[in-house]
C-alpha positions as CSV (number, residue, x, y, z in Angstrom):
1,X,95.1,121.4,58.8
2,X,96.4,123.0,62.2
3,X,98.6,121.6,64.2
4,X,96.7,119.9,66.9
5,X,94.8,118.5,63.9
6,X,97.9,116.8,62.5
7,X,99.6,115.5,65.8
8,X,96.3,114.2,67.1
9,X,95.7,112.1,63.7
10,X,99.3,111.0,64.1
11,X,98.7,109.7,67.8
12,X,94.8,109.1,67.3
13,X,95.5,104.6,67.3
14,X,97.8,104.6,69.8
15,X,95.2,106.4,72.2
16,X,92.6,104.4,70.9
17,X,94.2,100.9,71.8
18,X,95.5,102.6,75.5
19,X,91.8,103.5,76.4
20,X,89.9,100.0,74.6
21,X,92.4,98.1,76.8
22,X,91.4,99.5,79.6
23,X,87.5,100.2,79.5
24,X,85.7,97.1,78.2
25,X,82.4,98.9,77.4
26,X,83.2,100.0,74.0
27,X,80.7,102.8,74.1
28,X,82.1,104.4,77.1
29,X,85.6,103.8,75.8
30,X,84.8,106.0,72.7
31,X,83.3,108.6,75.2
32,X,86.3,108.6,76.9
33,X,88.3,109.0,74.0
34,X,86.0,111.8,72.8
35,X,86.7,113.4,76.2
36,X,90.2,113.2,75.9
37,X,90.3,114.8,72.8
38,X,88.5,117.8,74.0
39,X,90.4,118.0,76.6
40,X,93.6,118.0,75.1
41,X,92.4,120.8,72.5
42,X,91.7,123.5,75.1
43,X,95.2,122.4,76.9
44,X,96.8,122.1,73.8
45,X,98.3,125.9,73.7
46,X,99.9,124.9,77.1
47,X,102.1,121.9,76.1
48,X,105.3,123.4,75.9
49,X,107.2,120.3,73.9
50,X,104.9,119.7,70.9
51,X,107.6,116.3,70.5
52,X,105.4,115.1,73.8
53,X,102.1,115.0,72.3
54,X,101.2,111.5,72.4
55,X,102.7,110.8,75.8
56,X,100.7,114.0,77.2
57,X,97.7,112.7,75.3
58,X,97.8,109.2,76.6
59,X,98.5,111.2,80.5
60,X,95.2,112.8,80.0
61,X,93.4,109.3,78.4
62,X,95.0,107.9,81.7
63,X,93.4,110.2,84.1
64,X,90.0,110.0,82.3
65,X,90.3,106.2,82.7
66,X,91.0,106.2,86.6
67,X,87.9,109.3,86.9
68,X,85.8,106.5,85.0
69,X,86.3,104.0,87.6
70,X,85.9,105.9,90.3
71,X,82.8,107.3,89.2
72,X,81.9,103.5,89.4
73,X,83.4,103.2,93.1
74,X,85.9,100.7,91.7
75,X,88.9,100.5,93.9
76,X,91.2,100.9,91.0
77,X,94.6,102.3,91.5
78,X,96.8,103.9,88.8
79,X,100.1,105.8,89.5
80,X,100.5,109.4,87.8
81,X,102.0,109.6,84.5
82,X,105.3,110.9,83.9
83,X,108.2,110.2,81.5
84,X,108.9,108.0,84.2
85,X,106.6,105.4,83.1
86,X,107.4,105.6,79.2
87,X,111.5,105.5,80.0
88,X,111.3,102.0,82.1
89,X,108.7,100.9,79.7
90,X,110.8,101.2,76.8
91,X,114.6,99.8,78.5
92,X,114.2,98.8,82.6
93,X,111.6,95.8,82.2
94,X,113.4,93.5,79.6
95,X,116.6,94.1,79.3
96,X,118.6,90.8,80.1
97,X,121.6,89.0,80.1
98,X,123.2,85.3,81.0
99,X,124.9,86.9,84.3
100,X,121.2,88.2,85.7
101,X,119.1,85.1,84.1
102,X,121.8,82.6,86.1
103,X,121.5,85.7,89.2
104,X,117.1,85.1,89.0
105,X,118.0,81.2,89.5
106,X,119.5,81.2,92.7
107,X,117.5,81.1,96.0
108,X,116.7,84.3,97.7
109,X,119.3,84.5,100.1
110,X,122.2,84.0,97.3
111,X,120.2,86.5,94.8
112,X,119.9,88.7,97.7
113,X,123.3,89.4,99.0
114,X,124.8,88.5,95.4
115,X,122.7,91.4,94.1
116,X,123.5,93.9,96.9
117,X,127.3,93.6,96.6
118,X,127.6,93.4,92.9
119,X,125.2,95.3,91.5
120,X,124.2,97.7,93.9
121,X,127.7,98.2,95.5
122,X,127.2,97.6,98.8
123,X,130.2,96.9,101.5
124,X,129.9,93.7,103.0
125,X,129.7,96.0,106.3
126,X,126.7,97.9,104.7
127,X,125.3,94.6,103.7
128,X,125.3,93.6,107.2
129,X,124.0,96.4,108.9
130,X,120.7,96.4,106.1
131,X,119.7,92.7,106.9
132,X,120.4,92.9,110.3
133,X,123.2,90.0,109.9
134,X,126.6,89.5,111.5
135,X,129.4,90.4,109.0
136,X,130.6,87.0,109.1
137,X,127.5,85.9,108.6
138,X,127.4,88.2,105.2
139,X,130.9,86.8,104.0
140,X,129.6,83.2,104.2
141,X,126.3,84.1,102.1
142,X,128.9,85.3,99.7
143,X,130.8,82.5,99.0
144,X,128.2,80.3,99.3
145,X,126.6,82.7,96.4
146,X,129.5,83.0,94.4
147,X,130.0,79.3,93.9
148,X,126.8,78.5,93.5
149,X,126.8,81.2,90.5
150,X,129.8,79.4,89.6
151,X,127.5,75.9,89.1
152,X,124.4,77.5,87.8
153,X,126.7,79.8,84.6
154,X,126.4,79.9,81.8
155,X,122.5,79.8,81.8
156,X,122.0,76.9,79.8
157,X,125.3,75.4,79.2
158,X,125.1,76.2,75.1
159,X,121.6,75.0,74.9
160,X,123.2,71.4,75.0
161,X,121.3,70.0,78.4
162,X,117.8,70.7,77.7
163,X,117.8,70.5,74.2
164,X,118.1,67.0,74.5
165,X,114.9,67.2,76.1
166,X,113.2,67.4,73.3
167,X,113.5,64.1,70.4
168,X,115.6,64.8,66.8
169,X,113.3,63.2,65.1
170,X,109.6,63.3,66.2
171,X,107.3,60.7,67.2
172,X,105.1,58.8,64.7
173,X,101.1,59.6,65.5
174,X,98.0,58.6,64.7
175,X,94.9,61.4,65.2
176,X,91.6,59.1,65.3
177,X,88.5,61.2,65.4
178,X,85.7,60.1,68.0
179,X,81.9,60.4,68.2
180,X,81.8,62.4,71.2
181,X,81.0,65.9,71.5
182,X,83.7,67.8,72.2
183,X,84.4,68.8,75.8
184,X,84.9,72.8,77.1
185,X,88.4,73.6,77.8
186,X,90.3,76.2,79.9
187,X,93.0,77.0,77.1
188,X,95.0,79.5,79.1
189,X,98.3,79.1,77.0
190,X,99.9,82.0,74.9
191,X,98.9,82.0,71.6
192,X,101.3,80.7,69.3
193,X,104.2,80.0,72.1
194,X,102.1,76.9,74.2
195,X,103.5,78.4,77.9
196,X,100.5,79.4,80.1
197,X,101.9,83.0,81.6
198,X,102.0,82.1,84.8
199,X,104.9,82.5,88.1
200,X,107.0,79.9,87.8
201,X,105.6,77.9,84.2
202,X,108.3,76.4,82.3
203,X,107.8,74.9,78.8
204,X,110.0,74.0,76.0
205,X,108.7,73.3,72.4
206,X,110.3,72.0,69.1
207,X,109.0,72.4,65.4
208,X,109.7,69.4,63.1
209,X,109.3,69.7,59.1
210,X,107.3,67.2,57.2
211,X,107.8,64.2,55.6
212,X,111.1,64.1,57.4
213,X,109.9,65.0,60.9
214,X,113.7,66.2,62.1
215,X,113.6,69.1,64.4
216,X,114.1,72.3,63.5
217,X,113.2,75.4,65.8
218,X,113.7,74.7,69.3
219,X,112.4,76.8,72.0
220,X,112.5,77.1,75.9
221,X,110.7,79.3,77.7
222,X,110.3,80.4,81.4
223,X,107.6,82.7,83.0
224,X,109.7,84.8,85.9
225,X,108.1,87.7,87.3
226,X,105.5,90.7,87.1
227,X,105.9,93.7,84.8
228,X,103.7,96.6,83.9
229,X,103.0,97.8,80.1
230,X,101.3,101.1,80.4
231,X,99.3,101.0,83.4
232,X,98.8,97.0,82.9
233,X,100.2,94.3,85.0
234,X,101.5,91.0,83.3
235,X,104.1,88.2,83.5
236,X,107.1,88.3,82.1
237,X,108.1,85.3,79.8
238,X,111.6,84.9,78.5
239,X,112.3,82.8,75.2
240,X,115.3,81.3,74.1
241,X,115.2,80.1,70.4
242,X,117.5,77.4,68.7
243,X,118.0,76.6,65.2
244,X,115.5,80.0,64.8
245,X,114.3,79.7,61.4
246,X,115.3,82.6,59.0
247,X,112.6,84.9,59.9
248,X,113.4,84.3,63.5
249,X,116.9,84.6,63.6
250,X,118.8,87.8,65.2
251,X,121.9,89.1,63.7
252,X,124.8,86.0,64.1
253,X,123.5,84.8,67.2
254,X,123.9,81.2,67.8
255,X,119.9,81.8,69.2
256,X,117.5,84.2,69.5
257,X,116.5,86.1,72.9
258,X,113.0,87.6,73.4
259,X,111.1,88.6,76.3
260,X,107.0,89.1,76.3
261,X,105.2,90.6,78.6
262,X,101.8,88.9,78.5
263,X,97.8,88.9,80.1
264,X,96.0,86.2,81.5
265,X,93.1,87.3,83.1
266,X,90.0,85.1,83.4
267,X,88.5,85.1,80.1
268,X,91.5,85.9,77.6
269,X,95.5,85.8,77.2
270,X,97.2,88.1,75.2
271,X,100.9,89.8,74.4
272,X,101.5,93.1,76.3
273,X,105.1,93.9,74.2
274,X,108.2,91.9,73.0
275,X,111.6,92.6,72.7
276,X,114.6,91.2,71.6
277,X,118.3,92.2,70.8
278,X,119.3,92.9,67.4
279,X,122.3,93.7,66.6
280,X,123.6,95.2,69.7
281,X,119.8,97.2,69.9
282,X,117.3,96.6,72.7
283,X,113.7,96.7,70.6
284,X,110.7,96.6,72.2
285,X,107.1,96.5,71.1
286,X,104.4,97.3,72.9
287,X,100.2,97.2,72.1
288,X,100.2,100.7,71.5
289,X,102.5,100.3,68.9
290,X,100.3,99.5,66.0
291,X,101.6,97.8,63.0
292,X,105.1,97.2,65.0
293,X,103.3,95.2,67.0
294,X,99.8,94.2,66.4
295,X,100.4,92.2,63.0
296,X,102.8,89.7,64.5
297,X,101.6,89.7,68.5
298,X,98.0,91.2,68.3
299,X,94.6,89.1,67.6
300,X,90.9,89.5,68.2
301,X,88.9,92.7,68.7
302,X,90.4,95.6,70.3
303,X,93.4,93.3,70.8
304,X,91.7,91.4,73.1
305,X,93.9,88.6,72.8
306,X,91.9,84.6,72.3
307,X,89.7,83.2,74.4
308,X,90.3,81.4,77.2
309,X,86.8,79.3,77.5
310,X,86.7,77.3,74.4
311,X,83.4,75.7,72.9
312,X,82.3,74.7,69.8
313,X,80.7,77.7,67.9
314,X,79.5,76.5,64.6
315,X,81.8,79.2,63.0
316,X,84.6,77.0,61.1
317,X,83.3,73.1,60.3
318,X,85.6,70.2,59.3
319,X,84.9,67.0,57.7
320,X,88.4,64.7,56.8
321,X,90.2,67.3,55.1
322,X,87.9,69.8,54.1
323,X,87.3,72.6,56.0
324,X,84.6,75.0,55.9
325,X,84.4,78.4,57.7
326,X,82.3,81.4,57.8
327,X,83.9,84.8,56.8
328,X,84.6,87.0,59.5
329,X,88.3,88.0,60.9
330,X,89.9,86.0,64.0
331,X,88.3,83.1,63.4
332,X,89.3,80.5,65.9
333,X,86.7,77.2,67.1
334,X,86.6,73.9,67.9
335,X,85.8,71.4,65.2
336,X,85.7,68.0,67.3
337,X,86.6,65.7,69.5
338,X,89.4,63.2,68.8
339,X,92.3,61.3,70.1
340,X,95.8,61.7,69.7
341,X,98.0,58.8,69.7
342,X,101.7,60.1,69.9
343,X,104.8,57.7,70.7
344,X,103.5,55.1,73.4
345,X,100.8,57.9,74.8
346,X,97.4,58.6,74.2
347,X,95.3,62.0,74.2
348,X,91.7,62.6,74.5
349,X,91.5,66.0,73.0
350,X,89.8,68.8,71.1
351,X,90.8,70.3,68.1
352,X,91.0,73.6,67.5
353,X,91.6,75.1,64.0
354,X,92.6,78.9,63.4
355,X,92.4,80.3,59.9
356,X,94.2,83.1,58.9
357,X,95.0,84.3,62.5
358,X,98.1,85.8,62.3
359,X,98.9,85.3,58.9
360,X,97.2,85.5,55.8
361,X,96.8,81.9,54.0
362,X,98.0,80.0,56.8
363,X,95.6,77.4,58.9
364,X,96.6,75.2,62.1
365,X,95.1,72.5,63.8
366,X,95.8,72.4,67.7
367,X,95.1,69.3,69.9
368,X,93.9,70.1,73.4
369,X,93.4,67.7,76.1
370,X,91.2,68.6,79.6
371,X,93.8,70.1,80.8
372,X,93.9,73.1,78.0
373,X,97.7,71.7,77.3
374,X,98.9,71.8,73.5
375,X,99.5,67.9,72.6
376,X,100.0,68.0,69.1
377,X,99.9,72.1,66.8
378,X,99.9,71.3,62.8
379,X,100.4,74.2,60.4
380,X,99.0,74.1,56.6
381,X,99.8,76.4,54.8
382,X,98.0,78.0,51.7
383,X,99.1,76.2,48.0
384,X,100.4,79.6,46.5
385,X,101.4,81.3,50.5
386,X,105.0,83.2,50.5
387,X,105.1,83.3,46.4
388,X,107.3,80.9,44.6
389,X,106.6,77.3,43.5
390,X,103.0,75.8,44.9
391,X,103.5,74.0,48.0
392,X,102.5,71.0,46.4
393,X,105.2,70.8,44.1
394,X,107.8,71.5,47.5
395,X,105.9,69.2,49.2
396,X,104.4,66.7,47.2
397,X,104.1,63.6,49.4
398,X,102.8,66.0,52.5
399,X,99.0,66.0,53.2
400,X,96.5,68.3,52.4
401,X,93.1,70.0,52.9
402,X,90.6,72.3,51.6
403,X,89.3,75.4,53.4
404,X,86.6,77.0,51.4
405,X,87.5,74.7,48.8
406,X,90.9,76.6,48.5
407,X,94.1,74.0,48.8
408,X,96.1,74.1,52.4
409,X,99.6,71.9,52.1
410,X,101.0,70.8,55.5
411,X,104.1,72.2,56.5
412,X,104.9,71.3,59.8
413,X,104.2,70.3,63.0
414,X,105.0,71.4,66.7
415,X,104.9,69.1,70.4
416,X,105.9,70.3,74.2
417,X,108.0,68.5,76.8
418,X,104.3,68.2,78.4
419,X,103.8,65.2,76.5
420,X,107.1,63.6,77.2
């Protein structure tokens, strides 16, 4: 094997998933990878740093992409490619910390000036002559600023005043199934994290165990700004976890920080990367990452991310507790119509049920009402899942169902301030 041969097999997914995100005819996506390939073989004895294949491979998949759509007179813009792109990838978009989130929470004006003398280290003088302000005018801005900062930090005071938000023990609920037909939905929500990525969406979330129903895991999440994850534009969403369970937790943190980067567009939403902190290390994931990434943040074909026009499909079937599904991967569909009744409120929803999605033996159930909103997520988890003792012995007075005739136990459920 030569060494083209070797470093192309090495970067062959990665280019894959760049040019299938980008070109949704998968025909002329495989042409364009083919093209690439060729491309990069006769160029190959040109590269002078053989440690920058795969970003020089995924330059010349990039300019094959924008050729593509110009060929089809689409008024497409993509930058050039340079190590440019891959450094603020990999550091500038997420990193984060309590003094900048409090900074993005101030109005304009404050975040402006506050920005410009302390982070950029302008004079006040300076300050005055780029706005076009009096310097008085600049002084007052600051102390109206830095008090304001002074109200606003620490960004949430220890997690204390919206926690509360959300109840310590959750609300008793009945789900009642109806004789309707279920009704379409526009479920635009993240997968998995119930915030729509949208400018400006907040949402917080809290998972409580069964039988006991106290809450656990406790999330808030905000949706602040526009990012771009090799060559694609999406929203970035910030999370701040409580109470994180084990496999969530990071390093001695009294919570976990993560940011995503995710796609709405008008028929799917999907994760673009996450990051997080651990230990002191920024680590980021992004869809060309593969296994890093696509196993915990990556579903449907190509990545594609789930639907956002939800009907009934006829793949996955359920009748009291037993559930019957056909067997093909990602499977995701509605299986009725029913409402929710959940405290003092009532929900005419859908239900959809995901079977082994993310994770192998694991099923939910999520409620949707018209709106596409989460009311009520459930999460049953296969008898022998995770090894150890059955889940009905840990378990034993939780419910349970049968998918495929194969025992589900339920573990726990999760609600949204939307329904408070």
């Amino acid at each position: 094997m030569d060494e083209f041969e070797a470093l192309l097999i090495k970067s062959r997914g990665a280019l894959e998933r760049f040019v299938k995100y980008r070109i949704s005819s998968l025909a002329d996506a495989e042409d364009i990878i083919q093209d690439t390939c060729i491309s990069a073989f006769r160029s190959f004895s040109r590269l002078k740093s053989k440690e920058s294949f795969k970003a020089w491979l995924l330059c010349i998949a990039k300019n094959k992409c924008v050729d593509y759509y110009r060929r089809r007179s689409d008024d497409v813009s993509l930058e050039e490619c340079g190590e440019a792109d891959f450094a603020q990838s990999r550091f500038g978009l997420v990193e984060r910390s309590e003094v900048l989130e409090t900074i993005d929470r101030l109005s304009d004006k404050d975040r402006q000036v506050m920005l410009m003398y302390y982070f950029e280290d302008y004079a006040q003088s300076e300050i005055s002559e780029n706005l076009g302000i009096p310097l008085g005018t600049v002084k007052s801005r600051l102390s109206t600023a830095r008090n304001n900062f002074k109200r606003l930090y620490p960004y949430p005071p220890e997690g204390e005043e919206k926690m509360k938000k959300m109840p310590e023990i959750m609300p008793e609920y009945r789900i009642i199934r109806s004789d309707k037909p279920p009704f379409p939905v526009k479920w635009e929500e993240l997968m998995g994290w119930f915030i729509v990525p949208r400018e400006g969406e907040k949402l917080a979330w809290a998972m409580y165990d069964h039988p006991d129903r106290k809450r656990g895991e406790y999330v808030e999440l905000e949706a602040s700004g526009r990012a771009e994850i090799h060559g694609i534009e999406g929203i970035v969403v910030k999370s701040r976890e409580y109470d994180a369970m084990p496999c969530n937790q990071l390093g001695e943190a009294p919570y976990a920080e993560r940011t995503f980067v995710a796609e709405l567009t008008d028929t799917h939403c999907r994760f673009l990367a996450e990051s997080h902190i651990d230990g002191g290390v920024l680590k980021l994931h992004t869809f060309l990452d593969g296994d890093e990434f696509l196993p915990n943040w990556g579903f449907g074909e190509n990545n594609c991310g789930n639907e956002t026009n939800i009907t009934a499909k006829g793949d996955i079937l359920k009748d009291s507790d037993t559930v019957t599904a056909k067997d093909k991967p990602f499977l995701l569909d509605v299986v009725g119509r029913y409402t929710v009744e959940i405290g003092s409120r009532s929900f005419d929803t859908i239900c959809v049920v995901d079977i082994e999605a993310y994770n192998g033996g694991v099923m939910s159930e999520q409620y949707l009402d018209r709106n596409g909103r989460t009311v009520l997520w459930r999460r049953f988890n296969r008898n022998d899942w995770g090894g150890g003792k059955p889940w009905t012995e840990r378990l034993p007075e939780n419910e349970t169902a049968r998918v495929n005739g194969t025992l589900y136990v339920h573990w726990y459920d999760c609600i949204t301030d939307y329904i408070l």
